[in-house]
N, C-alpha and C positions, 0 to 999 in steps of 0.2 A: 519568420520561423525558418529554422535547417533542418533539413531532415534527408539529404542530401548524400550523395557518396562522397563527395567531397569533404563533408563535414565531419562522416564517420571515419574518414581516412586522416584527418588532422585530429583525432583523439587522442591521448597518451593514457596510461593504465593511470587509474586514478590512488591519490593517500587513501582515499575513502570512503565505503560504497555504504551509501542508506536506502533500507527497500522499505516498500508498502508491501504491505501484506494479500491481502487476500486481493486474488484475481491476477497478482503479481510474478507470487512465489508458488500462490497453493489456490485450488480450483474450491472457491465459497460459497456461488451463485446459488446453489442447491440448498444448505443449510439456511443460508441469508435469507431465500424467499422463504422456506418453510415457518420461520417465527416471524416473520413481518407480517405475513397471510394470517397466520392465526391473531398475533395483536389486532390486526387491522379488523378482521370478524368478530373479536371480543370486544371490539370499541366500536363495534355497529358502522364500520366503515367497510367499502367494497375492497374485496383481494383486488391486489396487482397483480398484470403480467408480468413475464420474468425477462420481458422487452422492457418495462415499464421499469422494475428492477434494477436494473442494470443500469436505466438510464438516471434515477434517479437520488440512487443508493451512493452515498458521497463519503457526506458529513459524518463526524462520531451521533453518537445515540442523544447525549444532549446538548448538542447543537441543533438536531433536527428534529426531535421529537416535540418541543413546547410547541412550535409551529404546525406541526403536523394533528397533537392531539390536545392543546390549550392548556386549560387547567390540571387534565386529568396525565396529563402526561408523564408522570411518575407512576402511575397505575399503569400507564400502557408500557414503560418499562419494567416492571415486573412482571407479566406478563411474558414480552418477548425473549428477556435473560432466561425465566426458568424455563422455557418451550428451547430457547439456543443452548442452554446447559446439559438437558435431557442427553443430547445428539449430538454435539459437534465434532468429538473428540470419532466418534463412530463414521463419519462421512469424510474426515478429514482427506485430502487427497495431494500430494505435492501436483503442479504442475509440471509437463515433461520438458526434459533439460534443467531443470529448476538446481536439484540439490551437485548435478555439473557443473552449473555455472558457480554455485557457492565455492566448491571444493576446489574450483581453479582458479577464482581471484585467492583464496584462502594461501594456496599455495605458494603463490607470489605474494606472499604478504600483507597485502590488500587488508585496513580493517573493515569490518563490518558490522550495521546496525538495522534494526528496523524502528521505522516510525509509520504507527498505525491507527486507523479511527476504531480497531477492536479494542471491547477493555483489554486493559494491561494483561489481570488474570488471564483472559481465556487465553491472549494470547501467546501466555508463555507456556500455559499447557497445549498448547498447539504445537510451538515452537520444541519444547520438549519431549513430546509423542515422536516428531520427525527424527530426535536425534541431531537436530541441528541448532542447538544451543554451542555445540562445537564452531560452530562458524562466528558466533555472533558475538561483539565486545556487550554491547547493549541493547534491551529488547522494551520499547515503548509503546504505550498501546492508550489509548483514551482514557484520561483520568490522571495518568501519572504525573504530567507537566499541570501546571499553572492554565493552556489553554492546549485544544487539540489544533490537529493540523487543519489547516494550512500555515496555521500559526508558526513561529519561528523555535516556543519554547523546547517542543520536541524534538527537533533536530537540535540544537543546543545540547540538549540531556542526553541524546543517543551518540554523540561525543563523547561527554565529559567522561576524564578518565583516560583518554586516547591522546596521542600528539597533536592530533587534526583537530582543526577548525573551519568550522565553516567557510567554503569558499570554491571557488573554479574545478578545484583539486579534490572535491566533492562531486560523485555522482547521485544522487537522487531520481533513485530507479520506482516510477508505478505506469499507473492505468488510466488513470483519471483526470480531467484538469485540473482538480486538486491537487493534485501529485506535484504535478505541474508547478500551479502559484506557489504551493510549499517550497518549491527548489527555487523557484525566482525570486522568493520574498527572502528567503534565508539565503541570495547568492553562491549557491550551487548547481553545478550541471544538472539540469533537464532531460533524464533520458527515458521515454514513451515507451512502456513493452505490450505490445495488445498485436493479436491478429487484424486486426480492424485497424486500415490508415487511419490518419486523421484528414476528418472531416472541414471543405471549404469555411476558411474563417472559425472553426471550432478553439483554434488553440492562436490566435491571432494578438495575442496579449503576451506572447510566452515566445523570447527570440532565442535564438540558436537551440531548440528542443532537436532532441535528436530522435526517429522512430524506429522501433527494430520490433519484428514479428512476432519473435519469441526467445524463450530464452537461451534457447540453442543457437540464435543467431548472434547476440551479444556474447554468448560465450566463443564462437568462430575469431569473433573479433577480439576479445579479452586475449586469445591465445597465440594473438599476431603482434599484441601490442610488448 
């Protein structure tokens, strides 16, 4: 793995930036636990922390929920949709430097997408609340592709329409090691945006990843490149 000044110094501005959404672009942590918690007590399951949360909130809703609540796990999505529907649009929050960094790859031409384990819907009423549908060729969210991410079809779809293809000349900006395998499996740049290094052997499957604090600091460097 790189994650190196050296590595961020042999960067070039990329044809094209794909982001994850929440935790990436816009601060979710808050709304995420509050319908997790309550699914998880209407399914006679104990709340998690939001340590617990954080570490284990990945996958879209069904990838992870059959495993989590078995049979009934279309019950416990209905559930946590109309408890995340109530309120999200209400907590909503960009991250700082966020809608900077959009504005300045945007500038220099840069296209850009997102690919997210949010559904599609919420996430484009998210994405449209900010104003920042301006920014974006295309907005993917769980459900819309064939498979969700890590899988490759969403990145493929947050493309099409665009010059670019998938490849080197692709950044694949999140949070997560899923982020991650996403950008390795589909052959595009790996770039980490989280306050939190990465952790011994955490991302040890995932070479040349690159890691930056925040998005103010990726933007430092966008604006050198």
């Amino acid at each position: 793995m790189t994650s190196s000044a050296a590595g961020k110094a042999g960067l070039r501005l990329p044809r094209a930036v794909l982001w994850d959404w929440d935790n990436t672009l816009v601060d979710s942590w808050g709304v995420i636990a509050d319908a997790l918690n309550t699914t998880l007590v209407a399914m006679g399951q104990e709340p998690w922390t939001l340590a617990q949360i954080r570490e284990r909130v990945k996958a879209s809703l069904r990838d992870s929920f059959p495993a989590m609540f078995g049979t009934r796990w279309q019950e416990a999505e209905k559930i946590f949709y109309a408890r995340f529907q109530s309120h999200h649009l209400d907590l909503l929050a960009a991250l700082p430097g966020a809608e900077a960094l959009l504005a300045a790859l945007s500038a220099r031409g840069v296209y850009q997408g997102v690919v997210s384990n949010k559904r599609g819907p919420f996430l484009r009423q998210e994405a449209e609340q900010l104003d920042w549908n301006r920014f974006f060729g295309r907005v993917v969210g769980a459900g819309d592709a064939a498979r969700d991410k890590p899988a490759p079809e969403p990145v493929l779809m947050a493309l099409e329409g665009s010059p670019v293809a998938p490849g080197p000349e692709v950044w694949f900006v999140g949070d997560t090691d899923l982020d991650m395998i996403c950008a390795r499996d589909s052959g595009c740049t790996p770039l980490l945006v989280r306050a939190e290094p990465p952790q011994p052997g955490e991302f040890a499957a995932i070479s040349e990843m690159l890691h930056f604090q925040s998005c103010d600091e990726l933007r430092q460097l966008v604006d050198k490149l």
